[in-house]
C-alpha positions as CSV (number, residue, x, y, z in Angstrom):
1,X,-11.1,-22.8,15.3
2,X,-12.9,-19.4,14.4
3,X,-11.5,-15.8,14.7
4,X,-11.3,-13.9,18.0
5,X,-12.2,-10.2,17.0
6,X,-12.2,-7.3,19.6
7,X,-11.9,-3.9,19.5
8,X,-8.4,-2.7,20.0
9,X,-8.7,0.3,23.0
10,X,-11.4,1.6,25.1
11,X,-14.3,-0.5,23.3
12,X,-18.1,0.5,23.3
13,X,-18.9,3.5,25.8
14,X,-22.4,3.8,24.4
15,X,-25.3,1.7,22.9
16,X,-28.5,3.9,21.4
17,X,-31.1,1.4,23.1
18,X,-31.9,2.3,26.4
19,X,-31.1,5.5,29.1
20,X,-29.4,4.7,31.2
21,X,-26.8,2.9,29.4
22,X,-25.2,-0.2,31.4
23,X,-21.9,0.2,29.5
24,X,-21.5,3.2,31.6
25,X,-22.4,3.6,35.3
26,X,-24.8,7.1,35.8
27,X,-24.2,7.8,31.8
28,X,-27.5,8.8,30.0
29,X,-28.3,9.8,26.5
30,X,-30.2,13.3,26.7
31,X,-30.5,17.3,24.8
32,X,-30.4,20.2,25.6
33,X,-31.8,23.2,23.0
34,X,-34.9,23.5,21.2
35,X,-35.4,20.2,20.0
36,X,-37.2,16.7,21.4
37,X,-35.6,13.9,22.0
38,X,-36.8,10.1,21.9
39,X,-35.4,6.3,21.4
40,X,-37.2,5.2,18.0
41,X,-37.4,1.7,16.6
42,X,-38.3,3.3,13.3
43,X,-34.8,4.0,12.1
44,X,-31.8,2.6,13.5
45,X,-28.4,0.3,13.0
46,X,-27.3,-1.0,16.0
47,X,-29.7,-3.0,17.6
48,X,-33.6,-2.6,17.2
49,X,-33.1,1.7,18.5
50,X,-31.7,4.6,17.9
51,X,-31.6,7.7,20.1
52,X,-33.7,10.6,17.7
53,X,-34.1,14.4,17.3
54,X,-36.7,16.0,16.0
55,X,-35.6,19.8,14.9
56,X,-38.2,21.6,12.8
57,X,-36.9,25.1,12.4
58,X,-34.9,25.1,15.7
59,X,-31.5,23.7,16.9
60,X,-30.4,21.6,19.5
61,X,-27.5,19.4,20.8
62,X,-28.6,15.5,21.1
63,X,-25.8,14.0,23.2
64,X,-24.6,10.9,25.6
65,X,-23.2,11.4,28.7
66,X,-20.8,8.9,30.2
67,X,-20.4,9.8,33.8
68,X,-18.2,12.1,35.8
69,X,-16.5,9.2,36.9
70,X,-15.8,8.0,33.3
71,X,-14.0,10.7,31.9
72,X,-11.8,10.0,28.8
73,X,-8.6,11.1,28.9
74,X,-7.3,11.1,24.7
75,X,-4.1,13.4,25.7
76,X,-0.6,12.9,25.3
77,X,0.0,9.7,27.6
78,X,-3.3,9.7,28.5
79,X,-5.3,6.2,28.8
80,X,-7.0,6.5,25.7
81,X,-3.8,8.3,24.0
82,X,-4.1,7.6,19.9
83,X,-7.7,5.7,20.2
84,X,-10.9,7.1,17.9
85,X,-14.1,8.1,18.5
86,X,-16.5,5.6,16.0
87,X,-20.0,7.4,16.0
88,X,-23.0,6.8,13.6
89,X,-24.9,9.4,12.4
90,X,-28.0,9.7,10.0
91,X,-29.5,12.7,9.0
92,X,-32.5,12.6,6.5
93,X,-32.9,16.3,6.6
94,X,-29.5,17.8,5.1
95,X,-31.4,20.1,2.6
96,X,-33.2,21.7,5.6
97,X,-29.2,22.4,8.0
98,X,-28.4,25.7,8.3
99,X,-25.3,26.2,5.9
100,X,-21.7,25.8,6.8
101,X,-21.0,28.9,7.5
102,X,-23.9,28.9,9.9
103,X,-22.9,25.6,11.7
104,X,-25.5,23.3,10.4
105,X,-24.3,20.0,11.8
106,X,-21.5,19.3,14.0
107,X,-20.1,16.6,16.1
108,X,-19.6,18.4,19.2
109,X,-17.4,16.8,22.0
110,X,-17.5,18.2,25.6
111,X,-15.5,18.0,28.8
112,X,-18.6,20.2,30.0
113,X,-21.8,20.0,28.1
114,X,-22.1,23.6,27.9
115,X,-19.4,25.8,28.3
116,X,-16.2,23.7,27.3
117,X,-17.1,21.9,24.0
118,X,-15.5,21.5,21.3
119,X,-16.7,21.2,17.3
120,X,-16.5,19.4,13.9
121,X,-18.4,20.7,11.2
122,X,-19.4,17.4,8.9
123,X,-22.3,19.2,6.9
124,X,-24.2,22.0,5.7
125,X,-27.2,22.2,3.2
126,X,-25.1,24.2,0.6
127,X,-22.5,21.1,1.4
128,X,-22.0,17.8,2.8
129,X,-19.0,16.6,1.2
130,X,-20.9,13.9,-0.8
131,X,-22.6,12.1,2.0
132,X,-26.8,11.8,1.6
133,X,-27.4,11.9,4.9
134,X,-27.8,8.3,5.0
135,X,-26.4,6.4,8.3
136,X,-22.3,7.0,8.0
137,X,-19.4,6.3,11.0
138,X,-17.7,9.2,11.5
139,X,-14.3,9.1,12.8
140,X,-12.9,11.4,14.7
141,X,-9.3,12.3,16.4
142,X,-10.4,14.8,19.8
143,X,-7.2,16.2,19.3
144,X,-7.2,17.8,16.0
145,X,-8.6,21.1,16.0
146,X,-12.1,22.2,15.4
147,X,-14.1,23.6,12.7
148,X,-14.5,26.8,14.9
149,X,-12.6,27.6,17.8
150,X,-13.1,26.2,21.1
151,X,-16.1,26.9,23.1
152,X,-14.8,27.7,27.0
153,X,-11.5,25.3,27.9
154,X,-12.1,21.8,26.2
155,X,-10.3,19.5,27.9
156,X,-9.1,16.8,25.7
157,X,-8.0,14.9,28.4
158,X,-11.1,14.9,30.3
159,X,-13.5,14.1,27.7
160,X,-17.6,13.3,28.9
161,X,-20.4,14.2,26.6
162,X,-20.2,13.1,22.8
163,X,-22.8,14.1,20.4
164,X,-24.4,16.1,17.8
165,X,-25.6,19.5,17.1
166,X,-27.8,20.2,14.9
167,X,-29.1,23.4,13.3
168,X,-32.3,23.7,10.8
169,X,-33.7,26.9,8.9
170,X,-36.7,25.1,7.6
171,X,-39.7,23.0,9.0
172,X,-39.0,19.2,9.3
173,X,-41.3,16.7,10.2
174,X,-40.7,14.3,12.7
175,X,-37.7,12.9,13.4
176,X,-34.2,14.2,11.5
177,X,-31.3,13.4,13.4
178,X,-30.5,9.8,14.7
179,X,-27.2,8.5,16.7
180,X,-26.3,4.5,17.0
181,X,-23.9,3.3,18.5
182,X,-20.4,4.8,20.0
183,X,-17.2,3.1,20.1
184,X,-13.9,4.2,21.4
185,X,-10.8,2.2,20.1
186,X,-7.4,2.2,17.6
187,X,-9.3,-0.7,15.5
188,X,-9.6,-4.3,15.9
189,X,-7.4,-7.5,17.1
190,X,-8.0,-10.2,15.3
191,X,-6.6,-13.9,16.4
192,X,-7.6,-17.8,15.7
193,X,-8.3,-19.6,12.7
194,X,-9.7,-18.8,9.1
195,X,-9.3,-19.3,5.7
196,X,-11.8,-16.6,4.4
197,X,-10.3,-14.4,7.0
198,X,-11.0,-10.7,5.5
199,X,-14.6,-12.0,5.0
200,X,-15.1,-13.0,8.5
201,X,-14.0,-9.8,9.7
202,X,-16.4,-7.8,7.9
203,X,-19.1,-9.9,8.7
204,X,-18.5,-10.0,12.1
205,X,-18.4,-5.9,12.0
206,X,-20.8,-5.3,9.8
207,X,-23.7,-7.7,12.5
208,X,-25.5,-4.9,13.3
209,X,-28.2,-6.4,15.0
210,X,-25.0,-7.0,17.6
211,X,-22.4,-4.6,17.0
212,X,-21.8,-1.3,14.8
213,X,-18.0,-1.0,15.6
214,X,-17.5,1.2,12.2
215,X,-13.9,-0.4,12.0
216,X,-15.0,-2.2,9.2
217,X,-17.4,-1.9,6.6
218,X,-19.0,-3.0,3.4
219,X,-20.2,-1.6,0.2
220,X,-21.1,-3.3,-3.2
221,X,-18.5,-5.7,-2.7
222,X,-15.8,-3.8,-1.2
223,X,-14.3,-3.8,2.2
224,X,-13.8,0.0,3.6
225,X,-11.2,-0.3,6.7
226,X,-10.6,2.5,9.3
227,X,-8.1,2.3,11.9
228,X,-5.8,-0.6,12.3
229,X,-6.3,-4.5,12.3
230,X,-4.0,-6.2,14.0
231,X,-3.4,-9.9,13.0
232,X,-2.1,-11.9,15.9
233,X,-0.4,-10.7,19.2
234,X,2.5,-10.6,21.4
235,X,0.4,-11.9,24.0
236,X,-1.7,-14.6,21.8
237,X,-1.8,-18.4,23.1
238,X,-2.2,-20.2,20.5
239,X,-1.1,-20.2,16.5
240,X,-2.9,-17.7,14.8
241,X,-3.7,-18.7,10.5
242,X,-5.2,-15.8,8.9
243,X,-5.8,-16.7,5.1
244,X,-7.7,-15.2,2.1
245,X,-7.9,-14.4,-1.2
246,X,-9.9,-12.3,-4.0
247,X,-11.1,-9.4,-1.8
248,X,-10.8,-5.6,-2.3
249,X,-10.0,-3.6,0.2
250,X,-9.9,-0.1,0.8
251,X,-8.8,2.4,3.9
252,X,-11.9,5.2,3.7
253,X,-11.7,8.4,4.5
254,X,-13.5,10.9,7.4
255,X,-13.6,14.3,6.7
256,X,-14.7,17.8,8.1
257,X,-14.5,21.1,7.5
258,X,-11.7,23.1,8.6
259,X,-12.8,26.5,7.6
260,X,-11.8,26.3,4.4
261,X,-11.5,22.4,3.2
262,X,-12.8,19.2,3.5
263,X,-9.6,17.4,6.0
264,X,-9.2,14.5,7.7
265,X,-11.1,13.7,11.1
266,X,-9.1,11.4,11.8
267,X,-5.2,11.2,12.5
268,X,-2.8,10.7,9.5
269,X,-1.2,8.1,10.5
270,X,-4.2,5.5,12.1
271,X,-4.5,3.5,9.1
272,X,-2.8,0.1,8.3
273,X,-2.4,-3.8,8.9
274,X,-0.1,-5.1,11.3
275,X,1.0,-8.7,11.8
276,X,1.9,-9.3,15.5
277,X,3.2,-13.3,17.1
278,X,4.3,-14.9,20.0
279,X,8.1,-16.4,20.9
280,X,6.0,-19.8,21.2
281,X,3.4,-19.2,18.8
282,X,3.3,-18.5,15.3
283,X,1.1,-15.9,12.9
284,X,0.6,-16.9,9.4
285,X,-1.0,-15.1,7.2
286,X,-1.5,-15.6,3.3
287,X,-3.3,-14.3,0.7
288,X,-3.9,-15.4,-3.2
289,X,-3.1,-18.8,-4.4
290,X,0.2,-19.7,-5.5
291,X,1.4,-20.4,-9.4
292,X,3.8,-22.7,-10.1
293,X,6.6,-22.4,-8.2
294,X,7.2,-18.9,-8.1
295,X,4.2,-16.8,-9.0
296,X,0.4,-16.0,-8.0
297,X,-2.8,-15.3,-8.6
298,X,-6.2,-14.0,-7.3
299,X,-4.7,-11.9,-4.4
300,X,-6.6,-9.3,-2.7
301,X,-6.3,-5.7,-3.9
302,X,-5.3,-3.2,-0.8
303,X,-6.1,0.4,-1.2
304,X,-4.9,3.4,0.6
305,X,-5.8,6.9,0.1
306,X,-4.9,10.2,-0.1
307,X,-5.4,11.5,3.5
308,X,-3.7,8.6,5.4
309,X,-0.1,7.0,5.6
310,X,-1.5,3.5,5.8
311,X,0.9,1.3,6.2
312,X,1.7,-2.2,6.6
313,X,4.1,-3.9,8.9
314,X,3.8,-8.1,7.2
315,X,6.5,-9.2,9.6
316,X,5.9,-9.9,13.3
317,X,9.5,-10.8,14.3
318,X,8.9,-12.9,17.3
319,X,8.9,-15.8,15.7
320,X,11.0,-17.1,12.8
321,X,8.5,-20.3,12.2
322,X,6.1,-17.6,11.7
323,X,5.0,-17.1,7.9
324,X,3.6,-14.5,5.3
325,X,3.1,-15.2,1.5
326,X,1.6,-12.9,-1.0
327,X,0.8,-14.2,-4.0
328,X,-0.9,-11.5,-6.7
329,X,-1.5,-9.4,-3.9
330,X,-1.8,-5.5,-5.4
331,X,-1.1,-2.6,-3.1
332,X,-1.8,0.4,-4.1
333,X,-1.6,4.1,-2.9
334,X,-0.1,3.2,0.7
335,X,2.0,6.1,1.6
336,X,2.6,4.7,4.8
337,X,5.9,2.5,5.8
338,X,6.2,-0.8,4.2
339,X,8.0,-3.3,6.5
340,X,8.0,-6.9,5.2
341,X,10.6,-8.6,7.5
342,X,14.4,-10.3,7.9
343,X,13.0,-13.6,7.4
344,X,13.3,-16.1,4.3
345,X,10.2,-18.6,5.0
346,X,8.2,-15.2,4.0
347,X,7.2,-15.2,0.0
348,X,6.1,-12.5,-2.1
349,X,5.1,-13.9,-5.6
350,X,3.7,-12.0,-8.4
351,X,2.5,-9.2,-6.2
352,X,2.1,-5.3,-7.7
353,X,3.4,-2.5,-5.3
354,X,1.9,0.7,-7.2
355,X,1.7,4.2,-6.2
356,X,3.1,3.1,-2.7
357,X,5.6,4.4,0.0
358,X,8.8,3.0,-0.4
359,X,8.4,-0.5,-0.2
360,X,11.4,-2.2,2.6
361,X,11.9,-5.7,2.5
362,X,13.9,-5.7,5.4
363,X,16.2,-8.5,4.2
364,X,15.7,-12.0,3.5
365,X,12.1,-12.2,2.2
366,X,11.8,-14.1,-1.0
367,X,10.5,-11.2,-3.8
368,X,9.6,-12.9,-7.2
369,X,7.9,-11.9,-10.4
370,X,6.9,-8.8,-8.4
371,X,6.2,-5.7,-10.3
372,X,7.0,-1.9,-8.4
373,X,5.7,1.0,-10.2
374,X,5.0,4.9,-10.0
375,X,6.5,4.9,-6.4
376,X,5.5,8.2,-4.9
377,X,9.0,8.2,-2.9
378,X,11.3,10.5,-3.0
379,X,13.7,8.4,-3.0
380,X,13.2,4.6,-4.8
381,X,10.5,2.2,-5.1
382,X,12.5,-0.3,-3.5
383,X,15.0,-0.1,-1.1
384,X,18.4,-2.4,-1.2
385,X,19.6,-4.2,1.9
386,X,22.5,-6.8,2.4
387,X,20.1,-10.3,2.6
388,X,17.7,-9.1,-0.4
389,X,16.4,-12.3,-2.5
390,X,14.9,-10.6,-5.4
391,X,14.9,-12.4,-8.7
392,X,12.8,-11.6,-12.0
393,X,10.7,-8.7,-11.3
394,X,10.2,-5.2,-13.3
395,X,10.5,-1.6,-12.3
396,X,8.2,0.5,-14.1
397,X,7.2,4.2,-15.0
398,X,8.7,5.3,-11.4
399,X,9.3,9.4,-11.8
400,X,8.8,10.7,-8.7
401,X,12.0,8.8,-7.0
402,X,14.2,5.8,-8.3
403,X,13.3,2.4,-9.0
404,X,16.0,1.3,-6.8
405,X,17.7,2.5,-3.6
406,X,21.0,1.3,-2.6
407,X,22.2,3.5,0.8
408,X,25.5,1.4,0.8
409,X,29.0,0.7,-1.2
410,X,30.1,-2.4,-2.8
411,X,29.7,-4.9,-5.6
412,X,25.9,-6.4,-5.6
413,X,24.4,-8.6,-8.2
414,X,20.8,-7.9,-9.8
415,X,19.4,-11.2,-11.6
416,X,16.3,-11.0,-13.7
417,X,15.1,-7.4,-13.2
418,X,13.5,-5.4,-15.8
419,X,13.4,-1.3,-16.2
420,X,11.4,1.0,-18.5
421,X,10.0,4.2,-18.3
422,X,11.5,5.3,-15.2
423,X,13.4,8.7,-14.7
424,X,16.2,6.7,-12.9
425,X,17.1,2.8,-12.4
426,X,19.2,3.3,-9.5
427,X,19.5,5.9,-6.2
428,X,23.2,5.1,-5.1
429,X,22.5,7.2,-1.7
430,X,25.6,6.4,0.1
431,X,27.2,9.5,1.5
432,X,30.9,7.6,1.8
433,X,33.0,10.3,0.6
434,X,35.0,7.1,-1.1
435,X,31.8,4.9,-1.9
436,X,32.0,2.8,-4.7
437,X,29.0,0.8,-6.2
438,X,29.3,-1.8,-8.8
439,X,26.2,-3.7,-10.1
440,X,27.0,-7.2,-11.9
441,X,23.2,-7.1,-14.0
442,X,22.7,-10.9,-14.9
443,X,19.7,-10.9,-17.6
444,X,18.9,-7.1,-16.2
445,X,18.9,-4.0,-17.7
446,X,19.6,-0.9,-15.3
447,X,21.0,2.0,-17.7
448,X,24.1,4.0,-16.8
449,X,22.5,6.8,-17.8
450,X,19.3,6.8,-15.0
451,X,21.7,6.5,-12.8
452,X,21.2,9.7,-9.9
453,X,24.2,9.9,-7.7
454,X,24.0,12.1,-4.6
455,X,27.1,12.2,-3.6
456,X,29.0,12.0,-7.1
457,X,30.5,8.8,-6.0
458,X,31.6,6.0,-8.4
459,X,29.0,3.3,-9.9
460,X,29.5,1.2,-12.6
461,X,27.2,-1.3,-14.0
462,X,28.5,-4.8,-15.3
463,X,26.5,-6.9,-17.3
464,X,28.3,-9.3,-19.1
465,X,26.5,-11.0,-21.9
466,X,27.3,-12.7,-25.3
467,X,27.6,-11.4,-28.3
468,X,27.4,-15.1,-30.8
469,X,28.0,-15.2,-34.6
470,X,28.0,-18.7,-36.2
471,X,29.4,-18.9,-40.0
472,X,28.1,-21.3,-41.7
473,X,27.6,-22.0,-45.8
474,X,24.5,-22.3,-48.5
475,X,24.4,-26.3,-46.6
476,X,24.2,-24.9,-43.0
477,X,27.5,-26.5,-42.5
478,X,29.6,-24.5,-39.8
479,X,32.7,-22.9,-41.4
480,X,36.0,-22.7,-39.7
481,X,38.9,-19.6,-39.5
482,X,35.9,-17.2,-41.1
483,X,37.1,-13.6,-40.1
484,X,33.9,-12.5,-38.3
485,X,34.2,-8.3,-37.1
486,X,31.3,-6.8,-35.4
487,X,30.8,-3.0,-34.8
488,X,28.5,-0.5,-33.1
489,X,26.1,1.2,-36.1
490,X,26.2,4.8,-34.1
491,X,29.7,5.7,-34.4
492,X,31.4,2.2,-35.9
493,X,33.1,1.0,-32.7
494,X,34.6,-2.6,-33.0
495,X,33.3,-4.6,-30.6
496,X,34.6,-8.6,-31.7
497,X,36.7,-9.4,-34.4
498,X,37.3,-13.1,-34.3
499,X,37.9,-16.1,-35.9
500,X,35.0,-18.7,-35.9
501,X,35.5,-21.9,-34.5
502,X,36.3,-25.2,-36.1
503,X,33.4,-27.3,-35.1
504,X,31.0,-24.8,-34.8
505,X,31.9,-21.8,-36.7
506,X,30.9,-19.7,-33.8
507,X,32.8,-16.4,-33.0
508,X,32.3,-15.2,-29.3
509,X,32.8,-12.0,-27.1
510,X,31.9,-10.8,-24.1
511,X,30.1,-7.5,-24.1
512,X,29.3,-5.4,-20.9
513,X,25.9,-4.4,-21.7
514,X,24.3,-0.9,-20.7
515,X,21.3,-0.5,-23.1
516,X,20.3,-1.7,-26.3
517,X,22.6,-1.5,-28.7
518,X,22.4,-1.6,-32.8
519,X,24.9,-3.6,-34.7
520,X,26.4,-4.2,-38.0
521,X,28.3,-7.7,-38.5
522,X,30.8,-8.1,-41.4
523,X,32.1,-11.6,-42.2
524,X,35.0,-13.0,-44.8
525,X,36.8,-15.8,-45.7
526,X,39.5,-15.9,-48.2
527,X,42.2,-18.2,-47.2
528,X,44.7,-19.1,-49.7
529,X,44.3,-23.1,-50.3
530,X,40.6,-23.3,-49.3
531,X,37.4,-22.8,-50.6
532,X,36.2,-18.9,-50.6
533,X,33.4,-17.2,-50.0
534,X,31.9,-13.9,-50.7
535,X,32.3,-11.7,-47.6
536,X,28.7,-11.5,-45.5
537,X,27.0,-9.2,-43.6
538,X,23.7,-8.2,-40.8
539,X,23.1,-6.2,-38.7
540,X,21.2,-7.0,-35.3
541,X,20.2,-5.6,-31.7
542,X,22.7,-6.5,-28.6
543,X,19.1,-7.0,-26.1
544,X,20.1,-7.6,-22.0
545,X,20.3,-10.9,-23.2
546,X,23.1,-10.4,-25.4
547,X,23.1,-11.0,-29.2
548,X,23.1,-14.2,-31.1
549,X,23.0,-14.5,-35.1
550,X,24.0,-16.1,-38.2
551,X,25.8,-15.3,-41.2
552,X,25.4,-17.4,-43.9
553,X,28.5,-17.2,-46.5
554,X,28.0,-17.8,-50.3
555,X,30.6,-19.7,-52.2
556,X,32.9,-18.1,-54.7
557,X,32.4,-20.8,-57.6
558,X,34.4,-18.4,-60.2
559,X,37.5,-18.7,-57.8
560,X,36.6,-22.0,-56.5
561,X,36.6,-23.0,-60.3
């Protein structure tokens, strides 16, 4: 079984091949200004066509009209509420635009075509943000506000003509300013089978001789994503496997000007992956290849950026057969929320969260060898919760907030987990005026002193290791009743003094370890009626580990003798 991939909204409201357009009823592609306009099958995307301008010292507004009776209404519980407009654009000609203080080139959207309109600048020939005027899908949220103010009363919920205008200061020949396709949606649903699932997306977005949806995209190898793909559905009929591995993807930006800097077209917050089942169907999804038994390899690398919250919700809920594993999965820069799910089929091995929002696990989820660095959280990289089932995994170089969150009281153990370089170890955020938090650190290595404490409440951490000293002589033979004393090297605080054993000639102490500490050992033995040795000594480290040395004792063969 193959993927199912649709657009998630509206869908298609106009193809740059023929006027009228039979996606719309009475819609046409048309202009009105100074300019000519044409269908070319010179230069074009979608299809074999694309609808053309040709503005040689003049300006112009090239547009497509979908019908009085097919207004689209983007307002607050409106029909297309939180849906984007997708529209391709090419301009060969951005030297010869008017500049952008002159309003060059816009994408102008109109509830009247030309008295209620309103625009986004997207170039200028003194700037275009970067873009060559090569064919680019431009994003765009109706209800932000425009690069100028509004032209008449644009109604956002009432939305009919979408196009461009263009403005030129210089003679251009032929041809300059070319619209494909149009697409109104949220992003895609994706459902079926695949084990190259990422790939199959692209590919199936990217067929332009069928479809220029703009959702996704590729360039040299990389995947660019805008809006949201939804994997699975509440409403899906059948099990949905969604499986890859190796790719590189990354949410990309669409910008205009504001007036004064290059923002986001789009909304904040439209960015992200989202896994979605069915009470009697499950979603898998996977990515990477497993290692062993609790590691991976060869995931996918998933890239945010700096103007959206993407986030990712890996969880579906409806469904407790239903399954997600990450194995070497990196994600990086999502500022968005990070929801991985109460459910402990769901594995997360070897898998890098960097630079991300704080990442939840919800509860039960199976986190392993996973590494959580320079959060950019307020608060903690990762956040505590009562079913957590994390084992083995560092916490590295996080300044802006904690490494770890916990928000309630009580005695929790840590097994495994490894911090350096981070401004704290541990948020204790509980606002209990009597909270007490006590940490038992088995092979881990939180410090009490990165330890931020909002409400001053008590936390201690306990990590009780070994500290092992076996006695033994020249013969590596264990000695018995050896006096063995072992003391801090900073200010000379005992720690052990204790006789070694009889068959082993170990001496052994607990120790709650807090951070690396230096040692000095001193050993004798000097009984009256057995043989003697000169006293010993070492010194040593006490690791998260604990500490475990020898002392080897040299006979006294004058008072042997």
């Amino acid at each position: 079984m193959a993927l199912t991939i649709n657009l998630e909204g509206k869908g298609i409201i106009a193809n740059a091949d023929a006027s009228p357009d039979t996606a719309m009823t009475g819609s046409a592609w048309n202009e009105v200004g100074l300019g000519t306009d044409s269908f070319t099958t010179d230069t074009f995307l979608y299809g074999d066509t694309s609808f053309a301008g040709a503005y040689s010292n003049k300006n112009g507004y090239q547009y497509y009209d979908i019908g009085s009776a097919n207004v689209l209404d983007f307002d607050t519980a409106g029909t297309e509420e939180g849906q984007h407009i997708y529209m391709w654009i090419h301009c060969p000609t951005i030297g010869l635009l008017q500049t952008k203080a002159n309003k060059g080139l816009t994408i102008r959207l109109g509830s009247d075509l030309t008295t209620d309109y309103r625009e986004f600048l997207i170039a200028g020939s003194d700037d275009a943000n970067g873009w060559n005027g090569g064919w680019k899908c431009f994003v765009i949220d109706p209800t932000k506000t425009g690069s100028v103010t509004d032209t008449g009363t644009f109604d956002v919920g009432a939305i009919r003509y979408f196009g461009v205008w263009i403005d030129t200061n210089a003679i251009a020949k032929g041809d300059n300013i070319f619209i494909s396709q149009i697409a109104v949606c949220k992003g895609i649903r994706v459902t079926g089978t695949s084990t190259t699932g990422w790939k199959d997306v692209v590919d199936y977005c990217i067929d332009y001789p069928n479809r220029a949806w703009g959702v996704f995209q590729e360039r040299d190898g990389i995947y660019y994503q805008f809006g949201k793909a939804n994997i699975g559905s509440t409403a899906q009929a059948a099990n949905v496997s969604f499986a890859d591995s190796g790719r590189i993807i990354q949410f990309g930006i669409s910008e205009y000007w504001n007036g004064t800097a290059w923002v986001t077209l789009a909304d904040i917050d439209y960015s992200g992956i989202e896994l979605q089942d069915h009470a009697s169907y499950t979603t898998t999804f996977s990515d990477g290849v497993i290692v062993g038994t609790d590691n991976g390899r060869s995931g996918s690398v998933i890239i945010g950026n700096d103007n959206h919250n993407v986030s990712l919700d890996l969880y579906g809920g409806n469904n407790a057969a239903s399954l997600t594993t990450c194995y070497g999965t990196i994600f990086k820069g999502l500022t968005g929320t990070l929801v991985m799910g109460n459910d402990s089929n769901h594995l997360f091995y070897g898998v890098t969260i960097n630079k991300c929002h704080q990442f939840d696990p919800v509860g039960a989820p199976v986190i392993r060898n996973c590494t959580f660095s320079e959060t950019i959280d307020t608060d903690a990289a990762l956040l505590w919760n009562a079913n957590i089932n994390i084992q083995d995994s560092k916490f590295i170089a996080n300044t802006l907030g904690a490494a770890f969150e916990y928000p309630i009281q009580g005695t929790y153990s840590q097994n495994g987990l490894t911090y350096s370089g981070n401004t704290y170890d541990i948020l204790y955020s509980d606002d209990a005026s009597s909270g007490i938090l006590t940490i038992n650190a088995i092979d881990s290595n939180p410090s009490t002193s990165e330890i931020t404490n909002t409400t001053g409440n008590s936390v201690s951490i306990v990590n009780s290791v070994d500290i092992d000293v076996y006695v033994k002589d020249e013969d590596n033979n264990a000695i018995p009743g050896a006096r063995v004393g072992v003391y801090k090297t900073s200010d000379n605080t005992q720690l052990m003094l204790e006789e070694s054993a009889v068959s082993t000639g170990l001496a052994s102490e607990s120790y709650n370890y807090t951070v690396d500490t230096d040692i000095y050992i001193r050993v004798r033995d000097s009984s009256i009626g057995s043989t003697r040795y000169y006293p010993g000594k070492t010194t040593g480290t006490i690791l998260s580990g604990g500490f475990s040395g020898t002392v080897v004792l040299i006979k006294d063969r004058i008072v042997n003798t």
